[in-house]
C-alpha positions as protocol buffer text, in pm:
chain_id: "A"
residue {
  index: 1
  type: UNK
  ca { x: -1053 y: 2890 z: -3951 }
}
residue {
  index: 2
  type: UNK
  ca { x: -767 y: 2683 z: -3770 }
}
residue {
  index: 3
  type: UNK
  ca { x: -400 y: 2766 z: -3987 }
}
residue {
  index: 4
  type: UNK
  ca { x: -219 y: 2757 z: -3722 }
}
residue {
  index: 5
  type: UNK
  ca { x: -186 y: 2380 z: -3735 }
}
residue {
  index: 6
  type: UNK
  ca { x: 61 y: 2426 z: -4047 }
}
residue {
  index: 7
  type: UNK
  ca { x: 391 y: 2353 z: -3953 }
}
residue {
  index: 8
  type: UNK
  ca { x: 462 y: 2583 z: -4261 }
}
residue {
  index: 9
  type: UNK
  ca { x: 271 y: 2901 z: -4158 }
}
residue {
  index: 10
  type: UNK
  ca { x: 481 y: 2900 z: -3824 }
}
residue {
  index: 11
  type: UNK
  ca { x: 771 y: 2918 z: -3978 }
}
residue {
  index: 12
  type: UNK
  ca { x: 930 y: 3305 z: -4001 }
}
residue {
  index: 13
  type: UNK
  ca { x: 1224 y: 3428 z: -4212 }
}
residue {
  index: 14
  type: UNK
  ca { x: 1448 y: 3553 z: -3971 }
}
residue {
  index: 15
  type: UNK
  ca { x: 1559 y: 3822 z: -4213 }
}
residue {
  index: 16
  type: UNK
  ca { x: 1242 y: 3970 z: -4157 }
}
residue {
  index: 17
  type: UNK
  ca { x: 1171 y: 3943 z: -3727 }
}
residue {
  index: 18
  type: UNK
  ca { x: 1214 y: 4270 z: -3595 }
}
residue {
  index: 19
  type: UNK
  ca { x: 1157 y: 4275 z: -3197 }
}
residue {
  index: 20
  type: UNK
  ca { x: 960 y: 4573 z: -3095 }
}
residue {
  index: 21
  type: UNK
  ca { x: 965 y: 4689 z: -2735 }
}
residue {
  index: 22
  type: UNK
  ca { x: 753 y: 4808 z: -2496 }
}
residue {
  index: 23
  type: UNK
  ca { x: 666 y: 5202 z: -2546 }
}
residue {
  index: 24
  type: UNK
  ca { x: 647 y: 5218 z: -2140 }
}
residue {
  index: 25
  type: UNK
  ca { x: 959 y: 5138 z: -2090 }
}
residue {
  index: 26
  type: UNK
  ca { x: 886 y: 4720 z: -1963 }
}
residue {
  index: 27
  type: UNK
  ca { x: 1037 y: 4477 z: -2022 }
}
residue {
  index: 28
  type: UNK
  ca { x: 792 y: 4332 z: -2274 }
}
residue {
  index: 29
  type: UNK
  ca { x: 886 y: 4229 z: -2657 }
}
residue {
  index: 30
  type: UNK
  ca { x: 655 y: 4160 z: -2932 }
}
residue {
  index: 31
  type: UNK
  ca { x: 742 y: 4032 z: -3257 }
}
residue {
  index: 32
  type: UNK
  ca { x: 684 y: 4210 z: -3560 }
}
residue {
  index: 33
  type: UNK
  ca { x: 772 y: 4182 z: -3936 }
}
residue {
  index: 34
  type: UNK
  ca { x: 940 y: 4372 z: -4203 }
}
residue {
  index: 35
  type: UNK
  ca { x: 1018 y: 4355 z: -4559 }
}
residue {
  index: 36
  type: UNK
  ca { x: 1210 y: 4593 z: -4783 }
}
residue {
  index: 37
  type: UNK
  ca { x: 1012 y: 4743 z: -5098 }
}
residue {
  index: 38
  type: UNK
  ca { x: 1111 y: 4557 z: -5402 }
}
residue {
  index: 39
  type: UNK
  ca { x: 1071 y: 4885 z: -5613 }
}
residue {
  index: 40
  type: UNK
  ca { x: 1336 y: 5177 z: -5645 }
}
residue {
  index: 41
  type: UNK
  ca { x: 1111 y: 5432 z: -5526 }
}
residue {
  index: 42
  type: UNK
  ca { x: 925 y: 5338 z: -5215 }
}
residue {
  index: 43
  type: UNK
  ca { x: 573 y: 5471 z: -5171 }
}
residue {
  index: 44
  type: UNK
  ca { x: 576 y: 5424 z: -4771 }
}
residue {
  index: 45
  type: UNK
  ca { x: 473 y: 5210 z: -4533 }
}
residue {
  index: 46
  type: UNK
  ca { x: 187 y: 4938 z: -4506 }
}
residue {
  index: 47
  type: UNK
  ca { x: 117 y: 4772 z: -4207 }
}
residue {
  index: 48
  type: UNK
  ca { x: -84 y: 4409 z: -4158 }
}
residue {
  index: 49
  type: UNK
  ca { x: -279 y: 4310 z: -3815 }
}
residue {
  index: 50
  type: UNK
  ca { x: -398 y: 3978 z: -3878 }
}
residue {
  index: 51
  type: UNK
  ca { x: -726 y: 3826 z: -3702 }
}
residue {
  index: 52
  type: UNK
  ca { x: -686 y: 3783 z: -3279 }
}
residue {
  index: 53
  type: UNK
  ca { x: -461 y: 3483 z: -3174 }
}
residue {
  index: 54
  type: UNK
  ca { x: -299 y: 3438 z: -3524 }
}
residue {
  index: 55
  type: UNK
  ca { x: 61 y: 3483 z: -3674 }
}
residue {
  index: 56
  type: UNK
  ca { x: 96 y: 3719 z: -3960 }
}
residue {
  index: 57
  type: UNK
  ca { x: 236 y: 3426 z: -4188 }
}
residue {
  index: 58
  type: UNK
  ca { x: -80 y: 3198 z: -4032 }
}
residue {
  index: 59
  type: UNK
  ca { x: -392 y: 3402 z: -4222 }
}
residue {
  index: 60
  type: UNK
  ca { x: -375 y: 3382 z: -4583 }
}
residue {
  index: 61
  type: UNK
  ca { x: -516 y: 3692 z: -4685 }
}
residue {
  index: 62
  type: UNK
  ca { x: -292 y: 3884 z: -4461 }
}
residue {
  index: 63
  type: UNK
  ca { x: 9 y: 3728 z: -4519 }
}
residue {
  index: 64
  type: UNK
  ca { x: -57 y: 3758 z: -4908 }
}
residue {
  index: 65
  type: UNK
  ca { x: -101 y: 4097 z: -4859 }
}
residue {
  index: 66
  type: UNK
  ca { x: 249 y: 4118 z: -4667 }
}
residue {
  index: 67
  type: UNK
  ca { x: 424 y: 4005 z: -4922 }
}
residue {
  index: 68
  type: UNK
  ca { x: 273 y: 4164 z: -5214 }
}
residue {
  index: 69
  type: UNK
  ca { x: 327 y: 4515 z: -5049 }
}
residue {
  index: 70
  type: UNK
  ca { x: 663 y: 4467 z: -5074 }
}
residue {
  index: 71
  type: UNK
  ca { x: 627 y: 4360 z: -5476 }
}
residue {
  index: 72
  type: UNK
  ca { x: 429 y: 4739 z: -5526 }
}
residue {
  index: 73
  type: UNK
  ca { x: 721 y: 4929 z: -5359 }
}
residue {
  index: 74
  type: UNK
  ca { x: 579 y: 4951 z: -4992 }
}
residue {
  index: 75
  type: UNK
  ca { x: 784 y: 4846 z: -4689 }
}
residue {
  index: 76
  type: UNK
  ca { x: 579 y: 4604 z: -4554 }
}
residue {
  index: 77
  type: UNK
  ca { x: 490 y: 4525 z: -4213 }
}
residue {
  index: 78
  type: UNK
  ca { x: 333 y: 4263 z: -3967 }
}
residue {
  index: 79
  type: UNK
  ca { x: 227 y: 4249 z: -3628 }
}
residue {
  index: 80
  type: UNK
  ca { x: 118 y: 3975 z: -3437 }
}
residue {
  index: 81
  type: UNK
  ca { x: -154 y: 4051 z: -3185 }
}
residue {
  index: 82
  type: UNK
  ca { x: -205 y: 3864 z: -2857 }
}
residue {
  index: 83
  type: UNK
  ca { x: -268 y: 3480 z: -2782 }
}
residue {
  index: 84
  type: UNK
  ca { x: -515 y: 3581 z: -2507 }
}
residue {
  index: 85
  type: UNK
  ca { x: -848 y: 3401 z: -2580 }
}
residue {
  index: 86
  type: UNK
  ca { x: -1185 y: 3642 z: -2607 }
}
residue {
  index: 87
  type: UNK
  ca { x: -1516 y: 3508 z: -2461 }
}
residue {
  index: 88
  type: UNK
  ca { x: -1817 y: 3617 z: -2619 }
}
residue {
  index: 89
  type: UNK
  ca { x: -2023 y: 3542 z: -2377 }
}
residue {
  index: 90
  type: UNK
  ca { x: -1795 y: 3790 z: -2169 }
}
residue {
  index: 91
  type: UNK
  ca { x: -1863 y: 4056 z: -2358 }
}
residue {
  index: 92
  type: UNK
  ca { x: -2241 y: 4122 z: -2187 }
}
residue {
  index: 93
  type: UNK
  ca { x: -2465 y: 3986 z: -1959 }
}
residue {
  index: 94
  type: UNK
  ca { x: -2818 y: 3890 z: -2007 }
}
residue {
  index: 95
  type: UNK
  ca { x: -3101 y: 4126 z: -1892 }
}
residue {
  index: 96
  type: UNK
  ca { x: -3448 y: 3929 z: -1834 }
}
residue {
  index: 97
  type: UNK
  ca { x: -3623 y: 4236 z: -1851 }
}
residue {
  index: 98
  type: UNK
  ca { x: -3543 y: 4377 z: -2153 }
}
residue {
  index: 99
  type: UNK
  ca { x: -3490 y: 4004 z: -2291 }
}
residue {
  index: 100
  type: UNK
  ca { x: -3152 y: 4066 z: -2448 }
}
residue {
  index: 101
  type: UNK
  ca { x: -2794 y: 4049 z: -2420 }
}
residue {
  index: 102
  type: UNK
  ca { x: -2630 y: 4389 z: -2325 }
}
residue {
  index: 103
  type: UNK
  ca { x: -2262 y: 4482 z: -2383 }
}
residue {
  index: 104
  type: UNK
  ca { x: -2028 y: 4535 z: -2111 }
}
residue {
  index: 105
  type: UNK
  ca { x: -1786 y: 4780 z: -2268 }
}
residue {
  index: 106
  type: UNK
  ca { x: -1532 y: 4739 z: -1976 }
}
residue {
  index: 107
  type: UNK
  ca { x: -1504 y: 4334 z: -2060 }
}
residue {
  index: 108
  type: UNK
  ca { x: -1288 y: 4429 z: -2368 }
}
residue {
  index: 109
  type: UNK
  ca { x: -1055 y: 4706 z: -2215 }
}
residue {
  index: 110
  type: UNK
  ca { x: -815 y: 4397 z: -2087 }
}
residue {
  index: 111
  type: UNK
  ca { x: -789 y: 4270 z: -2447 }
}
residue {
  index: 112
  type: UNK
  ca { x: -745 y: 4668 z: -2569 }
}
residue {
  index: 113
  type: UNK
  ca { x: -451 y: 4723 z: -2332 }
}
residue {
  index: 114
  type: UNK
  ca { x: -277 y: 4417 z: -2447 }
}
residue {
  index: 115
  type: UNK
  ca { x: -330 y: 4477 z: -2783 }
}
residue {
  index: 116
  type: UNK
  ca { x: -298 y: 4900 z: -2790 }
}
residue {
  index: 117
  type: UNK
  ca { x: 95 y: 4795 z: -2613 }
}
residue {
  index: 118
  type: UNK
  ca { x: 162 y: 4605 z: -2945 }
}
residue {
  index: 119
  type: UNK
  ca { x: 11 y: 4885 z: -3213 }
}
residue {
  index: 120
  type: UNK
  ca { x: 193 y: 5175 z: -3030 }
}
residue {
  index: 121
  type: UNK
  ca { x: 541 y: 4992 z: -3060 }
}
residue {
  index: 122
  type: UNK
  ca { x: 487 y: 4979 z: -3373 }
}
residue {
  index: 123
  type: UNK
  ca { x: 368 y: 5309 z: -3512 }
}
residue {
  index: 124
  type: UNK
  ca { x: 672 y: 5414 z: -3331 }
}
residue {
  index: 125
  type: UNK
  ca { x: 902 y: 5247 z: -3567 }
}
residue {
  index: 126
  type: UNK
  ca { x: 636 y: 5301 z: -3865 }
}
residue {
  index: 127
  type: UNK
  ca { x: 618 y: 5656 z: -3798 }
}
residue {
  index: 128
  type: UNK
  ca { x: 989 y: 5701 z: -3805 }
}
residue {
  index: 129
  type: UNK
  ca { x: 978 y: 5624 z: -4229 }
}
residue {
  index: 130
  type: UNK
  ca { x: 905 y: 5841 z: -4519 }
}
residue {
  index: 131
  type: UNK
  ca { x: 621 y: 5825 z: -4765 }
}
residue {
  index: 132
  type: UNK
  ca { x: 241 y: 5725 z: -4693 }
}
residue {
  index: 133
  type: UNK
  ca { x: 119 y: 5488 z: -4417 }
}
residue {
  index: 134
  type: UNK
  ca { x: -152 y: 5259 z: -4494 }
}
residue {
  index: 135
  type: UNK
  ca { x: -306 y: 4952 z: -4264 }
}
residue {
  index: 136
  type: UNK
  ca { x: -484 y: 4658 z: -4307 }
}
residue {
  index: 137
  type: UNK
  ca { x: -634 y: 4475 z: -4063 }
}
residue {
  index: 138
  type: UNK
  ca { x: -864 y: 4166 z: -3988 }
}
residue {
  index: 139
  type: UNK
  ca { x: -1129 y: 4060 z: -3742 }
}
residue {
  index: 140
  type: UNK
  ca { x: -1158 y: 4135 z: -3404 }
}
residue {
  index: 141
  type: UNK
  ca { x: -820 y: 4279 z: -3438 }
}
residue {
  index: 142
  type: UNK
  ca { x: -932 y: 4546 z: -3642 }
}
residue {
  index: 143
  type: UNK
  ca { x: -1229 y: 4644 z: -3454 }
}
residue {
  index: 144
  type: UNK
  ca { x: -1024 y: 4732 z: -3176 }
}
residue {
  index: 145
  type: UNK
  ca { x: -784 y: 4838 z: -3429 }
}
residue {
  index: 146
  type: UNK
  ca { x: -1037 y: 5126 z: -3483 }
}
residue {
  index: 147
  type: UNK
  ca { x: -1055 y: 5187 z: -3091 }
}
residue {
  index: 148
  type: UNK
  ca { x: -690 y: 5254 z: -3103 }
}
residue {
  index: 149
  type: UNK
  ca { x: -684 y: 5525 z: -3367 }
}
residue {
  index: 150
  type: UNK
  ca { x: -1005 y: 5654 z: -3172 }
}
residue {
  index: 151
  type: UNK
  ca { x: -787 y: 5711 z: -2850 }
}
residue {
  index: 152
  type: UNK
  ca { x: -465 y: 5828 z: -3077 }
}
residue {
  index: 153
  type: UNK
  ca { x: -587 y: 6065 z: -3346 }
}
residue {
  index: 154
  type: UNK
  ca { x: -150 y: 6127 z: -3439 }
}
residue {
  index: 155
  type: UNK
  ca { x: -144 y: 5726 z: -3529 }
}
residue {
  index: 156
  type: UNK
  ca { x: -422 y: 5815 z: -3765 }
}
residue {
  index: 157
  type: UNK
  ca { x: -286 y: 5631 z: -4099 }
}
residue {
  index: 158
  type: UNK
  ca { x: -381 y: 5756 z: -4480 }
}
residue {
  index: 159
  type: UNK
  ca { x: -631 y: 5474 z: -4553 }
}
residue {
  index: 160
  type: UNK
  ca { x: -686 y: 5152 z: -4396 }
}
residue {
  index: 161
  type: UNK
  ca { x: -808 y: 4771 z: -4544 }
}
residue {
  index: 162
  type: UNK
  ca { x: -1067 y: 4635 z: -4345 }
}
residue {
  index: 163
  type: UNK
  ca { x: -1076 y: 4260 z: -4395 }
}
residue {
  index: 164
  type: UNK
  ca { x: -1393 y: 4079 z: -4215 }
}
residue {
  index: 165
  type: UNK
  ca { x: -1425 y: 4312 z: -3923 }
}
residue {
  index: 166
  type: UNK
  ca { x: -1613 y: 4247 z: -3597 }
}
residue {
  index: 167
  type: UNK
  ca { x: -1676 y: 4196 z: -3225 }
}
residue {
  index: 168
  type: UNK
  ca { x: -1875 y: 3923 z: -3125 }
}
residue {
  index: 169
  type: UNK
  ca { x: -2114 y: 4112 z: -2926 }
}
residue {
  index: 170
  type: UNK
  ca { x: -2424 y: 4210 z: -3113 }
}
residue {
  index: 171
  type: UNK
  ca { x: -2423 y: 4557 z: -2950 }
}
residue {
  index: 172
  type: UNK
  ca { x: -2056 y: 4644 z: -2977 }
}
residue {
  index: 173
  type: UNK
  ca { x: -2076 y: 4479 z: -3368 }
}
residue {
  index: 174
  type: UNK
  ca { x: -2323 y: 4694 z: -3425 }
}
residue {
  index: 175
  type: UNK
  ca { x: -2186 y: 5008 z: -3314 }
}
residue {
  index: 176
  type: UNK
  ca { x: -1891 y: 4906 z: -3497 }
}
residue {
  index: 177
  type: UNK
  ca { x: -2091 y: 5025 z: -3858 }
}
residue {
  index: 178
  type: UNK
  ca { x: -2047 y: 5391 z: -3680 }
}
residue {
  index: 179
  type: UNK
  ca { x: -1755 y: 5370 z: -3578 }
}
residue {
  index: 180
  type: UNK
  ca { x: -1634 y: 5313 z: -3949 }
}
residue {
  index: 181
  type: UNK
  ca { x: -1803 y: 5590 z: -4099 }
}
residue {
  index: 182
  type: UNK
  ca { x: -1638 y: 5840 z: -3895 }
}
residue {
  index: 183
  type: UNK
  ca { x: -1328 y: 5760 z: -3954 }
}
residue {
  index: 184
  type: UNK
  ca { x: -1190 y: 6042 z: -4131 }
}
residue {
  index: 185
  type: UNK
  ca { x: -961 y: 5840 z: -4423 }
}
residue {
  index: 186
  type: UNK
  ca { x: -1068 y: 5615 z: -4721 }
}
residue {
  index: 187
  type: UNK
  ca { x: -1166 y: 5278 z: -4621 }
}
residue {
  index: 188
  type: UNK
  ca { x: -1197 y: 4971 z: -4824 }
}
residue {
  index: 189
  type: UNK
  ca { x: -1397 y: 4748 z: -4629 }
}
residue {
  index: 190
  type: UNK
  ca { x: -1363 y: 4329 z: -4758 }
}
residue {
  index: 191
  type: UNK
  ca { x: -1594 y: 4093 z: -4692 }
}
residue {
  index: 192
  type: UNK
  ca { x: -1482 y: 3777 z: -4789 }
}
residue {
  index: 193
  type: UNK
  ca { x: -1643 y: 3416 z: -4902 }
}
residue {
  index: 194
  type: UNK
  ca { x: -1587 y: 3273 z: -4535 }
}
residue {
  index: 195
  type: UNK
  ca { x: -1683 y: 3544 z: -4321 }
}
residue {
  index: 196
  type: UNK
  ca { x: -1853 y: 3469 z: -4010 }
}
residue {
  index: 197
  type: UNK
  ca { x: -2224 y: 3562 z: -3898 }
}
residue {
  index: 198
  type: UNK
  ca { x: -2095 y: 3842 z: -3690 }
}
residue {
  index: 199
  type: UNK
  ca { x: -1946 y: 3982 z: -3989 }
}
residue {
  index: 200
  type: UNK
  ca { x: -2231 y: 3863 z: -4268 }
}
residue {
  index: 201
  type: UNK
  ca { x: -2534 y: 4007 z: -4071 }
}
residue {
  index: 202
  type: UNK
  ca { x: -2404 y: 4352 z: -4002 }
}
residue {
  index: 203
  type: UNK
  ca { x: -2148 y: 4399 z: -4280 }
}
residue {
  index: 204
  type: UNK
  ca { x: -2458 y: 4572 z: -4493 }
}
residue {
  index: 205
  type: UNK
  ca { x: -2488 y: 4860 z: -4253 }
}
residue {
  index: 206
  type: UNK
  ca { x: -2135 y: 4977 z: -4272 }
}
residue {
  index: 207
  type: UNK
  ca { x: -2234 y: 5109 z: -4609 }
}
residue {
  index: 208
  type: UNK
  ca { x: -2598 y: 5240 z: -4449 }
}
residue {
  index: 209
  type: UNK
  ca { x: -2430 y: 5410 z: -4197 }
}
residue {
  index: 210
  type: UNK
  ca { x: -2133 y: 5554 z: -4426 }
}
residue {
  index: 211
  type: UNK
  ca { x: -2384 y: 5707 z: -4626 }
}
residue {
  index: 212
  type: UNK
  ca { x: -2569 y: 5876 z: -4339 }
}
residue {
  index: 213
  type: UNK
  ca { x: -2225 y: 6041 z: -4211 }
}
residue {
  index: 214
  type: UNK
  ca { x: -2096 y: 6120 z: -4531 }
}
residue {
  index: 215
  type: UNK
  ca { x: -1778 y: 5871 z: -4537 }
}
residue {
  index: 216
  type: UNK
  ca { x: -1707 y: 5995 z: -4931 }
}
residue {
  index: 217
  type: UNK
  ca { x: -1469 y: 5739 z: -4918 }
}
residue {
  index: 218
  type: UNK
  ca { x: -1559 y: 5424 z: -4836 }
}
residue {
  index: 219
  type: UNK
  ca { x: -1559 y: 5157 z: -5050 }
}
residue {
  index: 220
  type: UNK
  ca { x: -1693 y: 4807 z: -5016 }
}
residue {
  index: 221
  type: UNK
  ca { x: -1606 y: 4473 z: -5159 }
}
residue {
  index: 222
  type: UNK
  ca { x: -1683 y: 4132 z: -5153 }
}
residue {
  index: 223
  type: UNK
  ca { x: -1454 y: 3846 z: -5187 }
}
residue {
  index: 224
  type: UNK
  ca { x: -1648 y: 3586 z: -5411 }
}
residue {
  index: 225
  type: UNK
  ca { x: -1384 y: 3311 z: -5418 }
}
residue {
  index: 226
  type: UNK
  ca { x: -1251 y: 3113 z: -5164 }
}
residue {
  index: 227
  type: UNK
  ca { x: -895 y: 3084 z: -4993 }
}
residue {
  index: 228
  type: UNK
  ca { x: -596 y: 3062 z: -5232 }
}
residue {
  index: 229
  type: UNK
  ca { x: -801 y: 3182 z: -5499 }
}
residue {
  index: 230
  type: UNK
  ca { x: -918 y: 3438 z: -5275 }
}
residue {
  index: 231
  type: UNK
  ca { x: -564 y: 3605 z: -5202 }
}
residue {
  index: 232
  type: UNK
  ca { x: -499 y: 3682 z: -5601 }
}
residue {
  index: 233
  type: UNK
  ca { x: -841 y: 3827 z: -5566 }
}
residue {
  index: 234
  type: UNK
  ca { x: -797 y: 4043 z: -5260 }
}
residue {
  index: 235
  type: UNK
  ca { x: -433 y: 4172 z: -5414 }
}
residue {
  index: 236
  type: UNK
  ca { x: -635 y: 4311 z: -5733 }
}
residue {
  index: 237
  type: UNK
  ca { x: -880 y: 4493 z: -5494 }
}
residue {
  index: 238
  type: UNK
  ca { x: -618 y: 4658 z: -5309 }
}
residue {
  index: 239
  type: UNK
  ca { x: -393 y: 4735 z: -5574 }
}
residue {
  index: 240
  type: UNK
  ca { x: -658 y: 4894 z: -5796 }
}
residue {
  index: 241
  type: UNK
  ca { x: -793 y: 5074 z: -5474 }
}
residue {
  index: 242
  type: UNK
  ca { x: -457 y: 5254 z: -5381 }
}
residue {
  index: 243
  type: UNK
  ca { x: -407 y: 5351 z: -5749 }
}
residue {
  index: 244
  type: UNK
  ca { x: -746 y: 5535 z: -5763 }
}
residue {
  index: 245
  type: UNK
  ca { x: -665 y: 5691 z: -5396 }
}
residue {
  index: 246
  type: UNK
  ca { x: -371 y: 5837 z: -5524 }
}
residue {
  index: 247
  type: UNK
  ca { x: -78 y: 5567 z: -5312 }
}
């Protein structure tokens, strides 16, 4: 999926840029998006990580998302995660004598730090505002999304959306199923009409192994139509999904 190459998708309101800055005290700045609820009461905060290397306003499903938040009384949220490109095939190394691929967990701890910078400057300005906290979050993004709240159980929000998640590694995808059903808040996990084969061939299991560890609360869906159609679709997923969790 290439969006990036409309002019329109780059373009950001400048109401809405709010500059984050480094929690460690550098000089780094990462841009970030707000917008106010459109409801009197607001019911808290909801936060949007779109797929690696893309704007917020460059995914559709995301940036629908952003905006209807807003409608349904949340103040709404984007990050942008980083530009650096990930190799799968730097991800493992072949082993002749098993015959396979295996993972090399320490290939994606550059790519963690650069994106764990961005996610901690912004719970720190989420975490400052009333009301619940809910995420959603796409691709590779959000499976190191997951690694994030792993290493920062405070950050741990009320429920998160989990839009076509993966790594492409088959190990590390497939340890991502786990991953998911220990996380200890509802999940509605979206697979949707264009999803990948990273995402297609292991996206059953997240279910299999949500059963086995008990994940009461997970809750999978699949996105039949096809991008716009498919962002009308996705907003009555979500918004029937926080009504039943109680947002």
């Amino acid at each position: 999926m290439c969006y990036g190459q409309d002019d329109r998708a780059r373009f950001v309101p400048p109401h809405e840029v709010v500059w984050l800055t480094d929690s460690e005290g550098n000089d780094g700045s990462y841009l970030a998006l707000q917008r106010e609820p459109l409801k009197s009461f607001e019911r808290g905060q909801f936060v949007a990580l779109p797929a690696w290397g893309l704007h917020p306003l460059q995914s559709p499903l995301i940036k629908s998302s952003y905006h209807q938040a807003a409608k349904m009384g949340w103040r709404s949220w984007a990050i942008t995660p980083p530009e650096a490109l990930i190799e799968p095939d730097s991800l493992g190394h072949y082993n002749a004598d098993l015959g396979y691929y295996q993972p090399d967990e320490n290939a994606l701890q550059p790519y963690r730090n650069l994106l764990f910078k961005r996610l901690d400057a912004i719970y720190d300005k989420v975490s400052e505002q009333p009301g619940f906290t809910v995420w959603i979050v796409e691709g590779i993004s959000g499976a190191l999304w997951l690694d994030w709240i792993k290493q920062n159980a405070a950050a741990a929000p009320d429920a998160v959306i989990l839009i076509d998640a993966y790594i492409p590694q088959l190990r590390l995808n497939e340890l991502l199923s786990t991953e998911i059903a220990k996380l200890p808040f509802p999940v509605l996990d979206i697979k949707t009409a264009s999803a990948n084969r990273w995402v297609t061939t292991q996206w059953p299991m997240h279910k299999t192994m949500s059963n086995k560890f008990q994940q009461l609360s997970y809750r999978p869906r699949v996105l039949l139509s096809q991008v716009p159609e498919a962002t009308h679709e996705l907003h009555s997923v979500i918004k029937g999904w926080l009504k039943f969790q109680g947002f």
